[in-house]
C-alpha positions as CSV (number, residue, x, y, z in Angstrom):
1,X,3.1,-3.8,21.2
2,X,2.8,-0.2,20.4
3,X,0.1,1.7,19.6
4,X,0.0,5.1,17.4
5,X,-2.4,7.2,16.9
6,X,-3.5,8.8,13.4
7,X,-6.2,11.3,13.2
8,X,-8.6,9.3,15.7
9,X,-7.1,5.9,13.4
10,X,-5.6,3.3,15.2
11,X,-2.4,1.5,14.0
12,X,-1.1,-1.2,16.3
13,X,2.2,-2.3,15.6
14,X,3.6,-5.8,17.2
15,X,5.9,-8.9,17.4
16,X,5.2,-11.4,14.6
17,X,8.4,-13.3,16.0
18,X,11.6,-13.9,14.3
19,X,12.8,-15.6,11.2
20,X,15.2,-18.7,10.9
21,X,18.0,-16.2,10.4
22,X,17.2,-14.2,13.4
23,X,15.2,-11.3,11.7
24,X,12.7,-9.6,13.7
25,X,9.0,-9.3,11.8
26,X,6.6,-7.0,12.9
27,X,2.7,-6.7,12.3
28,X,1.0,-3.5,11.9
29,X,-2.7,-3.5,12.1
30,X,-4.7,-0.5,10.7
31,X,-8.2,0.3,12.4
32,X,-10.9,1.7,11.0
33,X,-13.6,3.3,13.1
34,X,-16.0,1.4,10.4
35,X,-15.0,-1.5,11.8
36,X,-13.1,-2.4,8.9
37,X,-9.1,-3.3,10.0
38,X,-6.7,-5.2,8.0
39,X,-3.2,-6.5,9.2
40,X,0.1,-6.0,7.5
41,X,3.2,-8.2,8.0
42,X,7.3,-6.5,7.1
43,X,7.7,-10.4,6.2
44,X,7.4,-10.1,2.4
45,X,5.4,-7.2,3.3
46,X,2.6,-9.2,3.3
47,X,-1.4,-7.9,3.4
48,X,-2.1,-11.3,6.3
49,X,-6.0,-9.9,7.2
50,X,-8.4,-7.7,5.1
51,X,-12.0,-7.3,7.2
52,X,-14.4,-6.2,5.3
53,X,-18.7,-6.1,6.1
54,X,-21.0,-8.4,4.2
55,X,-24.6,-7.3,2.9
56,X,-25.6,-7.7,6.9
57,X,-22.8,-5.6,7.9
58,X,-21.0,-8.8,9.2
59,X,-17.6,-8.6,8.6
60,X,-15.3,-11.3,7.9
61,X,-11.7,-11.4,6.7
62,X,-11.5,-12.1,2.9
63,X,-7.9,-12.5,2.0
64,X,-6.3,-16.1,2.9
65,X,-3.1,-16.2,5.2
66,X,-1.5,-17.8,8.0
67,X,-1.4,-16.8,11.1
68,X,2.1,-17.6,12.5
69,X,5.8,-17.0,10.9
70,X,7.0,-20.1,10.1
71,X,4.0,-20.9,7.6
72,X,5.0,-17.5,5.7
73,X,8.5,-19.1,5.5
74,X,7.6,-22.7,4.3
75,X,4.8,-21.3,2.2
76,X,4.8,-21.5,-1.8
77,X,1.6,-20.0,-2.8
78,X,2.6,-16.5,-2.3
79,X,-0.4,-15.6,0.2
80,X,-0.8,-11.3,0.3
81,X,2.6,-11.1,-0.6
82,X,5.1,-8.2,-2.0
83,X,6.2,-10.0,-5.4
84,X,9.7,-8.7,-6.9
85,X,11.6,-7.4,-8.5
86,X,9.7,-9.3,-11.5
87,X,6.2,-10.9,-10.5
88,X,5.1,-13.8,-13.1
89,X,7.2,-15.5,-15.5
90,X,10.7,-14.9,-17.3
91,X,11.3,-17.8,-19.8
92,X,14.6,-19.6,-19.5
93,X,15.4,-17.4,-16.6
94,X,17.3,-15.0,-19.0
95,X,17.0,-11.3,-18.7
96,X,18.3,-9.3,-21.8
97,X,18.9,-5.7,-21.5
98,X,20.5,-4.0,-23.7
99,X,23.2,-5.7,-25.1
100,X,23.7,-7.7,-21.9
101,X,21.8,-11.0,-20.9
102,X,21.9,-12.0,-17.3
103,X,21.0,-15.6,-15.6
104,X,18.2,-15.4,-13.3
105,X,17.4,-18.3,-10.7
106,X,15.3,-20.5,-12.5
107,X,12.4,-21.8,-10.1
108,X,10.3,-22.9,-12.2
109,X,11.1,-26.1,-14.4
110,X,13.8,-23.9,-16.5
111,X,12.0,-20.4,-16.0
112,X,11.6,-17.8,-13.8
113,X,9.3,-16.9,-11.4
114,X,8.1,-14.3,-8.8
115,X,11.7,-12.9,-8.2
116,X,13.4,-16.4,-7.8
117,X,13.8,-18.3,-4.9
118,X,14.1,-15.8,-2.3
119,X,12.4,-12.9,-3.7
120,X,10.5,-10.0,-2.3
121,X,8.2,-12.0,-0.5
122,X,10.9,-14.0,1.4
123,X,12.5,-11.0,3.0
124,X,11.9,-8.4,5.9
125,X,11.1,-5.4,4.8
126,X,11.5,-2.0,7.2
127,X,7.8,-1.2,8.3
128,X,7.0,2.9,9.2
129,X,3.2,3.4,9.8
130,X,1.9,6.9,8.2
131,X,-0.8,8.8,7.2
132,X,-2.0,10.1,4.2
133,X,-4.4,12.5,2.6
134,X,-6.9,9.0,2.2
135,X,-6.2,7.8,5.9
136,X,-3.6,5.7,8.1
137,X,-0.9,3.2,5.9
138,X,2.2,1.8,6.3
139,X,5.3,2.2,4.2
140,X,7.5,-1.0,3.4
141,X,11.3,0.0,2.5
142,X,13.1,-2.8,0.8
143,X,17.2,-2.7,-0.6
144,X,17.7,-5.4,-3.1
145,X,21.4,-5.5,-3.8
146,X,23.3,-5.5,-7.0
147,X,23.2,-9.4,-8.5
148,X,20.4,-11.0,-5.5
149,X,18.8,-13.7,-8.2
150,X,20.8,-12.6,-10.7
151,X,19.0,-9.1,-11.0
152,X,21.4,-6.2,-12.2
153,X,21.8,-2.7,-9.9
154,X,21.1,-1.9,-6.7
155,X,17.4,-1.5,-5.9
156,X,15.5,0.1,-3.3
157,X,11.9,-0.4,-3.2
158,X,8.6,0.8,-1.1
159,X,5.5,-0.6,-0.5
160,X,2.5,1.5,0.6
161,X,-0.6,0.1,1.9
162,X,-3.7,2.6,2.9
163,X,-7.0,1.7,4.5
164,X,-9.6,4.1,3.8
165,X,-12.7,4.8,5.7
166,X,-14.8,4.1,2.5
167,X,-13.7,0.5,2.6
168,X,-10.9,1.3,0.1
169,X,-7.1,-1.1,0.3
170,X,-5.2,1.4,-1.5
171,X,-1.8,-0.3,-2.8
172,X,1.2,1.7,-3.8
173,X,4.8,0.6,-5.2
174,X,7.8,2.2,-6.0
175,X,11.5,2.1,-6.8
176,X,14.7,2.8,-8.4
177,X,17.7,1.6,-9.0
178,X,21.4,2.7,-10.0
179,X,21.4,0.4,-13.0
180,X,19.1,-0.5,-16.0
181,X,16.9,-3.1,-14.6
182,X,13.8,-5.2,-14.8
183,X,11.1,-4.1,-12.2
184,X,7.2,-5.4,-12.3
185,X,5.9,-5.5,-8.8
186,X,2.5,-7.2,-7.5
187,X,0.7,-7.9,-4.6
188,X,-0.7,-11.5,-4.4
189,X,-3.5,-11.6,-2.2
190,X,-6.0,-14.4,-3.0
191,X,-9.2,-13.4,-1.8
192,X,-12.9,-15.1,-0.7
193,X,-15.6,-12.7,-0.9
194,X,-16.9,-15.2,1.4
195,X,-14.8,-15.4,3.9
196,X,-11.6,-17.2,4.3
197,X,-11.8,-20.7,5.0
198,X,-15.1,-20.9,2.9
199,X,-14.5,-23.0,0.5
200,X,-13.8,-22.7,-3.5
201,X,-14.9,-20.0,-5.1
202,X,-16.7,-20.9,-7.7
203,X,-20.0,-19.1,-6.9
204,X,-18.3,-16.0,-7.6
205,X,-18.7,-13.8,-10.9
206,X,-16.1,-12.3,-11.7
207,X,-15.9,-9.0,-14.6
208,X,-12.7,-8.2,-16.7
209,X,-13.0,-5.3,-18.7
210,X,-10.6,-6.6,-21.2
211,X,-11.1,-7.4,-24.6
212,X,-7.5,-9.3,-25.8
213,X,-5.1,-12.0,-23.9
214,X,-1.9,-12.9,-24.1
215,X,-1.9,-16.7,-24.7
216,X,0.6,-19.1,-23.5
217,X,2.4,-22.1,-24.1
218,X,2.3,-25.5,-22.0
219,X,5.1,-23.5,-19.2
220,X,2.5,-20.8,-19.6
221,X,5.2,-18.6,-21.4
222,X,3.9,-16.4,-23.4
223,X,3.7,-16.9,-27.2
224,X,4.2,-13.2,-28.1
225,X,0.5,-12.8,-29.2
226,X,-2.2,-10.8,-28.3
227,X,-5.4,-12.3,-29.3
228,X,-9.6,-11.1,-28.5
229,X,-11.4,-12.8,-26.0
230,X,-14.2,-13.3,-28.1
231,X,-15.4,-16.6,-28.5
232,X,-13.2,-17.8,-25.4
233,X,-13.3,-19.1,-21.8
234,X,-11.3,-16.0,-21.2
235,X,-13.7,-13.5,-22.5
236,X,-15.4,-11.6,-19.1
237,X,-16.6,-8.8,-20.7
238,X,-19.7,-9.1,-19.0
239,X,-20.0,-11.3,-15.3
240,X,-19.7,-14.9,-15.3
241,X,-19.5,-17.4,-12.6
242,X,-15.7,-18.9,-12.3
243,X,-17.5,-22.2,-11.5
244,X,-18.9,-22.3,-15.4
245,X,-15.5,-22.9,-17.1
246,X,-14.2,-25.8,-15.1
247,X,-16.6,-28.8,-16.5
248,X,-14.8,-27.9,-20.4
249,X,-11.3,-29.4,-21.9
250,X,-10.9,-25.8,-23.6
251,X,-7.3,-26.0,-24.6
252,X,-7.1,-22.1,-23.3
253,X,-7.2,-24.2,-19.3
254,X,-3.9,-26.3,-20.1
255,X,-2.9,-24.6,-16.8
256,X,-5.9,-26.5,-15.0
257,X,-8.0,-23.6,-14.7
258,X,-7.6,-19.8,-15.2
259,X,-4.0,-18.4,-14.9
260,X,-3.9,-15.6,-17.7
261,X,-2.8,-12.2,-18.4
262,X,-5.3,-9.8,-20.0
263,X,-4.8,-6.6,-21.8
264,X,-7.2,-4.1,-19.8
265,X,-9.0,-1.5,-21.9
266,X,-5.9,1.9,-21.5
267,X,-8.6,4.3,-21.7
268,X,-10.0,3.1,-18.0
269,X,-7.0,3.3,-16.8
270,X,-5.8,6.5,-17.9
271,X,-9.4,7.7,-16.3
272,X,-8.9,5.7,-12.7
273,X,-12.0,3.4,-14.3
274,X,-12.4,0.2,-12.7
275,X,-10.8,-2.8,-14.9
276,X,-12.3,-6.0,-13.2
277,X,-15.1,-6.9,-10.8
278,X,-16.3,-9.9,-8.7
279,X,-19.3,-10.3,-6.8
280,X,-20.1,-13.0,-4.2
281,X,-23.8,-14.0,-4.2
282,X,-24.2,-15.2,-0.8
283,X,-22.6,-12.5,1.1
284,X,-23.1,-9.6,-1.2
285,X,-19.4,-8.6,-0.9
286,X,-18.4,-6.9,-4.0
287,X,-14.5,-5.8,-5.1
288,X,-13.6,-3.6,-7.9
289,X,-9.8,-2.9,-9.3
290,X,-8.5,0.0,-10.2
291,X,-5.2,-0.2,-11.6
292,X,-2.3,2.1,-13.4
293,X,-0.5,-1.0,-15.1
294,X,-1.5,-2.5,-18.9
295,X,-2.3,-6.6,-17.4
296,X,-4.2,-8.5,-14.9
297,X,-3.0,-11.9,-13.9
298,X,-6.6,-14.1,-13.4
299,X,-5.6,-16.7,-11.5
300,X,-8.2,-19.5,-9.8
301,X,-5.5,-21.3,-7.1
302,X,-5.6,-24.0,-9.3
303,X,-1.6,-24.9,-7.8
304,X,-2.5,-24.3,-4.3
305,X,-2.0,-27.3,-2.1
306,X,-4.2,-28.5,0.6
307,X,-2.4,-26.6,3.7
308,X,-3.5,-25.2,7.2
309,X,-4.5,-21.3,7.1
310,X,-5.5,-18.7,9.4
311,X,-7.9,-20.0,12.7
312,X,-6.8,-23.4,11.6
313,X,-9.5,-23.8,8.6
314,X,-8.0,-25.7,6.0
315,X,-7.4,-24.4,2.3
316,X,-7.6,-26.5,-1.1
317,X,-7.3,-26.0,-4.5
318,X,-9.3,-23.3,-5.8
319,X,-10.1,-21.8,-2.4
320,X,-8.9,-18.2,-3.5
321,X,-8.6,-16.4,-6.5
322,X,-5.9,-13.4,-7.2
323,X,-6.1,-10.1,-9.9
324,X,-2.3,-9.5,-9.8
325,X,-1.4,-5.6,-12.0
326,X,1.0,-6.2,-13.6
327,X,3.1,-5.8,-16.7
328,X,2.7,-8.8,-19.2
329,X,4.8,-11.8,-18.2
330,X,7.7,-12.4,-20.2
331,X,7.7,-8.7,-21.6
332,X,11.5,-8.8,-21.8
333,X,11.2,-11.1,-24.1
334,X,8.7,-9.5,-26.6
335,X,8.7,-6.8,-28.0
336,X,5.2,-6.0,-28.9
337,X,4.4,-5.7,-24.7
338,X,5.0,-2.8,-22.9
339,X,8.5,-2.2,-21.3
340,X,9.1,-3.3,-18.0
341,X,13.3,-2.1,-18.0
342,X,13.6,0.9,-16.4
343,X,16.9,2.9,-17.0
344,X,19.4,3.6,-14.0
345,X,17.6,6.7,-11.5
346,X,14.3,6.1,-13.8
347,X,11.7,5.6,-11.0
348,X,9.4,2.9,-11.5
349,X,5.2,3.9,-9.6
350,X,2.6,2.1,-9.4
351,X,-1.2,2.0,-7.8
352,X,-4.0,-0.6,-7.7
353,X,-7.1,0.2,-6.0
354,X,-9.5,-2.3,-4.5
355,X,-12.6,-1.2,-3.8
356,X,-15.5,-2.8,-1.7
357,X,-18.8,-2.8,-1.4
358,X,-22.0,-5.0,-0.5
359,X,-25.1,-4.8,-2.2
């Protein structure tokens, strides 16, 4: 374990053991002299631990994980992980670009999903803490050959994570490859302002300054369309409780609960605005996101399965919930969504922002 310094910040760096293949992961754990600290992992580079203080100043980690390697491995819910090179879905696992179409690995029924079955969450990435003008981060450096499932061109990727001393996570991607290519990166934290290990999170109200959708079909593909809230489960223009949709057989929940994109308002993002909230009653935890990307995935864990997390609490369906930025799914497909290829040398950036408070 090693231990650098960073402008009276702490980042410890140490062994998270090795992979089936033999692959060193490390963990690097930023310190805050707030007491706040969370812990990164080069496995998927993964956010594992995110403390943050409750309306009591008690802090408690709020981000769901595991705490040993071979759980990361197994795992297929995607906990704080780096997803690439396309987060959400693809239909038919066909990528068109240009006057090319190339076969992705499908992984999901006859689709795509989350960068196939080993994608960026499934591999080591090179870990480099650093500081910044906002405080101490890490850098994640990631080469995704030409052709690794099915992608075109050679890619080389970076994922920044900063912990400010304002209780900020700052996340930061990057890349570029030497070919036209598809690239749409997330991170895929699910969160309990609560705590982990807390239970569902229904209590919580969440805010999504949002007023259109992009529907989907039964393989929650989307249809092409962008339709208003208004009228819908999905419209959280103003705070509701995630707990109030679940007693209704709304069509719009075919996926067994929330799992949809929505088109946040450009003019907040263009300004740095926030474009969601929640708010957890009982703790007074608060988290705001900032984002530079057109959609927000809203997803309520309804597919995670009952499985053994971090301090050996046990997680369950609907124990998390995850704001994924992202470009819409399926954009390669339609043309009416914004563009997610990027031409060869064209560098794809990114930044989401969350924010926390307690009131």
């Amino acid at each position: 374990m090693t231990l650098e310094e960073k402008n009276n910040m702490r980042i410890v760096i140490g062994d998270f053991g090795h992979t089936q293949a033999g692959q060193n992961v490390q963990s690097f754990t930023i310190y805050q002299e707030n007491g706040t600290f969370c812990t990164l992992l080069s496995y998927g580079a993964t956010l594992q631990r995110l403390m943050m203080p409750d309306r009591d100043h008690h802090f408690q980690d709020v981000v769901l994980g595991y705490d040993d390697l071979p759980s990361y491995e197994n795992g297929k819910d995607y906990f704080g992980a780096t997803i690439g090179r396309c987060c959400n879905r693809i239909a038919r696992a066909d990528l068109p670009i240009s006057d090319r179409r190339y076969a992705l690995f499908a992984n999901d029924g006859r689709n795509h999903l989350h960068g196939g079955k080993r994608g960026f969450d499934k591999v080591v990435w090179r870990g480099e803490a650093a500081q910044f003008v906002e405080g101490p981060g890490v850098n994640f450096y990631y080469h995704s050959p030409d052709g690794e499932e099915g992608y075109p061109g050679n890619l080389n990727a970076q994922a920044t994570y900063i912990l400010t001393s304002d209780y900020r996570l700052i996340i930061r991607f990057s890349a570029a490859s030497d070919a036209d290519t598809v690239i749409n990166l997330t991170n895929h934290s699910y969160f309990n302002l609560a705590g982990q290990g807390s239970g569902n999170i229904f209590s919580h109200e969440v805010q999504i300054a949002a007023d259109f959708y992009t529907p989907t079909d039964d393989e929650l593909i989307p249809t092409g369309q962008i339709l208003p809230v208004a009228g819908t489960l999905l419209d959280f223009r103003r705070p509701k409780s995630i707990g109030s949709a679940f007693d209704t057989t709304d069509v719009l929940l075919a996926a067994g609960g929330f799992d949809h994109n929505f088109v946040l308002r450009e003019s907040l993002r263009d300004r740095k605005q926030p474009v969601a909230a929640v708010f957890e009653p009982q703790s007074g935890r608060r988290m705001q996101v900032v984002s530079t990307l057109p959609g927000l995935q809203f997803y309520s864990g309804n597919m995670m399965t009952s499985t053994v997390g971090k301090e050996g609490v046990r997680y369950d369906r609907r124990d998390g919930f995850c704001l994924e930025t992202q470009y819409f799914p399926d954009a390669v497909h339609h043309p009416g969504f914004a563009d997610p290829i990027y031409k060869a040398g064209n560098p794809y950036q990114q930044e989401t922002v969350y924010i926390f408070t307690a009131d």
